[in-house]
C-alpha positions in Angstrom: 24.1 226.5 -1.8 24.8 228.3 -5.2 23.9 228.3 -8.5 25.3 225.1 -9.4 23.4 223.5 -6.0 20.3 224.8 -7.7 21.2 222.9 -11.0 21.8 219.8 -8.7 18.2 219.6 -6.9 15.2 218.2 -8.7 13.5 219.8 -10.8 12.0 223.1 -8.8 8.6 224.2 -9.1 9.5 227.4 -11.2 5.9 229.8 -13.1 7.5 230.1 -16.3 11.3 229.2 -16.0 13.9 229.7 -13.5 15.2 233.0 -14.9 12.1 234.0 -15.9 10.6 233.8 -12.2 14.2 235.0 -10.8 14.5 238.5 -12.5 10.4 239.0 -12.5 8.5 237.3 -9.5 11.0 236.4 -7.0 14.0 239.1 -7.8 12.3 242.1 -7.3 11.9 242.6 -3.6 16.4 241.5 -3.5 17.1 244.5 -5.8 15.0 247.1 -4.5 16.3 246.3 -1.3 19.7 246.3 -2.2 19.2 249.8 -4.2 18.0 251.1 -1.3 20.7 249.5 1.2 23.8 251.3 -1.5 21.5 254.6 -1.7 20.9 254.8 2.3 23.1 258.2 2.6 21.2 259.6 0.0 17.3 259.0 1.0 18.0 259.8 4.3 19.2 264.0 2.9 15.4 263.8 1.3 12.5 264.9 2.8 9.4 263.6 0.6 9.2 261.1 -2.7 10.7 263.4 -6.2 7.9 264.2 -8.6 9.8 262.2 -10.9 10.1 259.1 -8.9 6.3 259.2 -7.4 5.6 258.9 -11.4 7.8 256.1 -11.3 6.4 254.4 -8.8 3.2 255.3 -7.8 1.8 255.7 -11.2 4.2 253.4 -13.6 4.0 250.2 -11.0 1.7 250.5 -8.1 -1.4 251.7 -10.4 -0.1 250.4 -13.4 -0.3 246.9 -11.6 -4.1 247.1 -10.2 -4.8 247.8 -14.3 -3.4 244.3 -15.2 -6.3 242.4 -13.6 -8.4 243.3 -16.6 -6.9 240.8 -19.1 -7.5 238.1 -16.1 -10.7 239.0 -15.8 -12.9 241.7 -17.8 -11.3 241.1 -21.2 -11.4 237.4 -21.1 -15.0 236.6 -22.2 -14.7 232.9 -21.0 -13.9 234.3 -17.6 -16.8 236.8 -17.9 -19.2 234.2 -18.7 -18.6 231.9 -15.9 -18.2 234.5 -12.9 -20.8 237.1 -14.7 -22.1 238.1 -11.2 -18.7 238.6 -9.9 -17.4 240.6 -12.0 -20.3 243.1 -12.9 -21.3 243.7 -8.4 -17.5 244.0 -7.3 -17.4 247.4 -8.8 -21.1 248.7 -8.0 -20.7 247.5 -4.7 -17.0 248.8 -3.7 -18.4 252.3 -4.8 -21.6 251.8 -2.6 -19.9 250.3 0.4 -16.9 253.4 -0.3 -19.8 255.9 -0.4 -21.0 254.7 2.8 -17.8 255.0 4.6 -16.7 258.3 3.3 -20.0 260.1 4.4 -19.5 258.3 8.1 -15.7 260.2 8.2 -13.5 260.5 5.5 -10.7 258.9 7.5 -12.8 255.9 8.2 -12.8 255.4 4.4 -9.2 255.8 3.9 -8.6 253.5 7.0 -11.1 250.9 5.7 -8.6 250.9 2.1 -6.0 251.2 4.0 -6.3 247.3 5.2 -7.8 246.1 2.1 -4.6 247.2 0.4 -2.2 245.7 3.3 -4.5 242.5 3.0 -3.7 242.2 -0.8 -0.4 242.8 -0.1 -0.4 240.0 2.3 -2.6 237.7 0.4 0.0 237.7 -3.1 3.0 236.4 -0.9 0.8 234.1 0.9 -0.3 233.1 -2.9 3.1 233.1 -4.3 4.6 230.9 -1.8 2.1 228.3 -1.9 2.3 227.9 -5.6 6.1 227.7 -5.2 5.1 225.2 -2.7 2.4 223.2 -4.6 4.5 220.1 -4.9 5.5 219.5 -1.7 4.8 217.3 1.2 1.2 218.6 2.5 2.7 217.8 6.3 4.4 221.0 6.4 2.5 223.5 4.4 1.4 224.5 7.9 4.7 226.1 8.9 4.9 227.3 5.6 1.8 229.3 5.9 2.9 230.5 9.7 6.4 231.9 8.1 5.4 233.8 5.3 2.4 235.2 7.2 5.0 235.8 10.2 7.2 237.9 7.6 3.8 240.1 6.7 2.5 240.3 9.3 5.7 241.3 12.4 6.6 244.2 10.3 2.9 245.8 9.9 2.8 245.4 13.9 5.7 247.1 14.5 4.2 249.4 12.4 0.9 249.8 14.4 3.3 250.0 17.9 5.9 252.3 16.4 5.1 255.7 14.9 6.5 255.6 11.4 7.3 258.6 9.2 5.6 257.1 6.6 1.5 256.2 5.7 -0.1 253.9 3.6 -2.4 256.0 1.7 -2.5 259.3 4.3 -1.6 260.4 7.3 -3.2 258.4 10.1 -4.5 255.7 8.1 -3.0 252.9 10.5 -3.8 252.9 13.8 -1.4 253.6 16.6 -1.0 251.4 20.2 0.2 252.5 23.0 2.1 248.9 23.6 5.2 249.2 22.3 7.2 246.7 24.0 5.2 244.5 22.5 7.3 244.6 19.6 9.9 242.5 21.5 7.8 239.7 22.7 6.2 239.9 18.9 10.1 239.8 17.4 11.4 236.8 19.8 7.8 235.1 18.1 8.8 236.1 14.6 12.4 234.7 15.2 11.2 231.2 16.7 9.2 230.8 13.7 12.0 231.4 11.2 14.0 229.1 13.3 11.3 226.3 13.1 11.1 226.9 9.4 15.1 226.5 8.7 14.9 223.1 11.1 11.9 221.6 9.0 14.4 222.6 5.7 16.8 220.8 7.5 14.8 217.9 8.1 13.7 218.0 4.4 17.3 218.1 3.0 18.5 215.2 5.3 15.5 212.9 4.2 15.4 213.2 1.0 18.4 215.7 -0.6 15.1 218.4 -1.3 15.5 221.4 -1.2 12.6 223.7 -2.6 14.9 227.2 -4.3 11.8 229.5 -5.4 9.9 228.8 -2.1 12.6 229.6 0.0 13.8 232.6 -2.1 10.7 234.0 -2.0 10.0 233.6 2.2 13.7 235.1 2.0 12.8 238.0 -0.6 9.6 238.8 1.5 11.0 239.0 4.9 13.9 241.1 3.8 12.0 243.5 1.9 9.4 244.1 4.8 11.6 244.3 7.3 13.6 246.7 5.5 11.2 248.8 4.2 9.0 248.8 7.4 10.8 248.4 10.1 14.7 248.5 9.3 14.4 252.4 7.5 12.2 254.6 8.9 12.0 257.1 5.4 8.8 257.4 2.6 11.6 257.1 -0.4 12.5 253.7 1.1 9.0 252.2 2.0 7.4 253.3 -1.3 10.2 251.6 -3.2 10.6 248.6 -1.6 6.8 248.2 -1.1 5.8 249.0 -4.5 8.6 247.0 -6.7 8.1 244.0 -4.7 4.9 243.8 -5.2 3.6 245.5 -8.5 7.0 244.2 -10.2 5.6 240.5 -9.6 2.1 240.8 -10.5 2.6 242.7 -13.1 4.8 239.7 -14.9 2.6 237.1 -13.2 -0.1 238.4 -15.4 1.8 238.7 -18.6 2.5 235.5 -18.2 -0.8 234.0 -17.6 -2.2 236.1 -20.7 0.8 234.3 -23.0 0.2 231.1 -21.8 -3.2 231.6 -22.8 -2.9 232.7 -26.0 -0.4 229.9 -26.9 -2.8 227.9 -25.2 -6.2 228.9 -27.1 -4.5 229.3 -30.3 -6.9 231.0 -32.9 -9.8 230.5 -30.8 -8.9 232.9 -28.2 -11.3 234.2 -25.5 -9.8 237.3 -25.4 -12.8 240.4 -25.6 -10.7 241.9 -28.3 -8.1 240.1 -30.6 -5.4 242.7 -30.5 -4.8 241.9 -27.1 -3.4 238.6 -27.8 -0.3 240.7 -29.7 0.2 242.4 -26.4 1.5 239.1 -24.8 4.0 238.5 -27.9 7.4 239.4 -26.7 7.9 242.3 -29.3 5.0 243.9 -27.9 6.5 243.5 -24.2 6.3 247.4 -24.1 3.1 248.2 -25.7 1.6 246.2 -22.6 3.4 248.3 -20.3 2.7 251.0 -21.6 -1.3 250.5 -22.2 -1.3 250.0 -18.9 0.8 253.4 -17.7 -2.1 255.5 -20.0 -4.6 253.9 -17.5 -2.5 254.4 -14.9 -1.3 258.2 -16.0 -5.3 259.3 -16.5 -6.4 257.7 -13.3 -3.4 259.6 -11.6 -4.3 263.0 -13.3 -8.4 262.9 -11.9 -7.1 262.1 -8.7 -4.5 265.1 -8.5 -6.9 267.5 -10.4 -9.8 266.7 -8.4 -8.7 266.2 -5.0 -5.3 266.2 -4.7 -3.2 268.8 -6.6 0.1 267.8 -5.2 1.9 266.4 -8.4 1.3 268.8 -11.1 4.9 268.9 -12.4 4.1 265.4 -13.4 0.7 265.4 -14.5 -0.3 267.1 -17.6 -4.3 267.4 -16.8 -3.6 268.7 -13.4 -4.0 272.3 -13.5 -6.5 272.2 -16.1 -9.9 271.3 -13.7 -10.5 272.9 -10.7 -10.4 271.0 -6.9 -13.1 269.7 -5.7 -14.2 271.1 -1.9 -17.8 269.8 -1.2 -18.0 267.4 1.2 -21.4 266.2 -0.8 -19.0 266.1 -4.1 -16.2 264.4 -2.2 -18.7 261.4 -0.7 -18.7 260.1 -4.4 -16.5 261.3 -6.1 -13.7 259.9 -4.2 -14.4 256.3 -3.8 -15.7 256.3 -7.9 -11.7 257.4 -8.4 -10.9 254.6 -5.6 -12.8 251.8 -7.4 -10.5 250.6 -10.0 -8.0 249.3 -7.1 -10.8 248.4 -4.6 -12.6 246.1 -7.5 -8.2 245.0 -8.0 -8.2 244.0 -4.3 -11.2 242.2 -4.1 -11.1 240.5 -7.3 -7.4 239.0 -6.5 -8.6 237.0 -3.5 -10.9 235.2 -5.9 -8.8 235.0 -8.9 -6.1 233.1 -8.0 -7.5 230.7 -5.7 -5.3 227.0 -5.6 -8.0 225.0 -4.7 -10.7 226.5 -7.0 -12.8 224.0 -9.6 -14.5 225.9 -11.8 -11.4 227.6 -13.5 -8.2 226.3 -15.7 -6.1 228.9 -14.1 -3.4 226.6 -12.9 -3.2 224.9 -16.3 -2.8 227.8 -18.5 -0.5 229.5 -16.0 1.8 226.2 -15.5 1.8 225.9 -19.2 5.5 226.1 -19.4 6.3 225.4 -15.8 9.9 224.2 -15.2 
């Protein structure tokens, strides 16, 4: 089925509009892919991520993206008002639990964010796909939810039973078993799901000519894009593209989205904290959002590398200019105060988004122009 077969179904549960959700939400993890596929000869002759392209993606997407929450959440007064509680002990508690954990064993912290971020990651396609799947027959959201969990989750344990040359945040992160060849039995289970999944499409397309384009496409987009960048290449340049585009890409225009609906929505009475950012969800100021959110990004990114990293100094203007930090006492703090704005990100997404949720218009405002 093409293009024109996609014209033919019913009308599909699209966000915003088909080519909207196409080139933003759903398109994403194809290209990358793809790019990554026609540049294989290339990545493979490079040893570590470019300065250049770590600003890219690292700072322009991945961090970039955990910034967007705030016009979902801290700058929408409405919001505020109603999940007050929420909102003001995610942060005070992330830094307390982080503080905790870091003067346990550093690693322990890192390991512990580690799989918080791999849970959000799992979480938004879980998320996705069931809002491209909100209007269909309840009998078989069950193998809905098996699949796009299956195409998560089989990659991160082949992960965890084959040594990668890449980490999540640093080295040793993940933990290792010593099972590998349970990688096959886990691959033959992946394989019978995706099989059960096509038959149910099948049986939905002989019934009743149905055949749901953005859920699919995105259960496709996902398990190509993990498999690829986990399992398929083995190479940093690879797994931090295809990771990072398919994910921060999305959610980036998912909330962009949501904050033009609602000020279409809300009109002159918006709830908005301040009232220039209703402009930033005008077309025309497309880049001025972007690029509010990269200065967040870029001085988050510079405390990190000054402070405790000092790896990316080509890149980051503030680098050089304080010096590291070496105490351990400093370091218990310090580094899970510089973690907080994507631990509060992580947390706050599981709650945000929630489809069966009562005390929030969230659906309304982001189905506003749903087609």
């Amino acid at each position: 089925m093409g293009i024109n077969a996609m014209n033919n179904c019913p009308v599909q549960p699209w966000i915003y509009s088909r080519r909207v959700d196409l080139l933003f939400i759903i398109g994403p993890a194809f290209f990358v892919t793809a790019l990554v596929v026609l540049l294989q000869g290339q990545i493979e002759n490079i040893d570590a991520v470019p300065p250049w392209l770590w600003l890219l993606l690292v700072v322009g997407v991945d961090v970039t993206h955990v910034y967007s929450t705030v016009f979902r959440t801290y700058f929408d007064s409405e919001e505020m008002r109603k999940r007050q509680a929420l909102y003001l002990l995610t942060p005070l508690i992330a830094w307390i639990a982080g503080c905790l954990l870091y003067s346990v064993d550093s690693m322990l912290f890192w390991r512990a964010l580690a799989y918080l971020a791999v849970f959000h990651f799992v979480r938004q396609q879980y998320g996705l796909m069931m809002i491209y799947g909100r209007k269909d027959n309840p009998r078989f959201k069950l193998v809905d939810k098996i699949a796009i969990y299956s195409a998560t989750l089989y990659p991160l344990l082949y992960w965890h039973l084959h040594e990668r040359n890449f980490d999540w945040f640093i080295d040793g992160d993940f933990f290792q078993l010593e099972a590998s060849e349970w990688s096959i039995l886990a691959g033959w289970a992946y394989g019978a799901i995706l099989l059960v999944y096509v038959l149910k499409e099948g049986l939905l397309w002989r019934q009743a000519q149905a055949f749901n384009w953005p859920r699919n496409l995105m259960l496709s987009g996902t398990a190509i894009s993990w498999l690829s960048g986990i399992v398929i290449f083995d190479n940093d340049i690879a797994f931090t593209a295809i990771n990072v585009i398919s994910h921060g890409v999305p959610y980036l225009a998912l909330m962009w989205i949501y904050g033009r609906n609602q000020a279409q929505l809300q009109g002159d009475n918006p709830t908005f904290r301040f009232p220039w950012i209703t402009r930033l969800f005008r077309r025309q100021w497309l880049m001025a959002y972007l690029a509010l959110l990269f200065a967040w990004a870029y001085i988050e990114e510079n405390l990190w590398d000054s402070l405790v990293w000092h790896e990316h100094g080509t890149v980051l203007y503030f680098s050089e200019k304080l010096s590291i930090i070496s105490s351990e006492q400093t370091l218990v703090w310090l580094v899970p105060l510089l973690a907080m704005p994507q631990i509060t990100h992580y947390v706050l997404d599981a709650f945000i988004w929630r489809m069966h949720q009562s005390n929030t218009n969230w659906k309304q405002i982001l189905f506003l122009h749903a087609k």
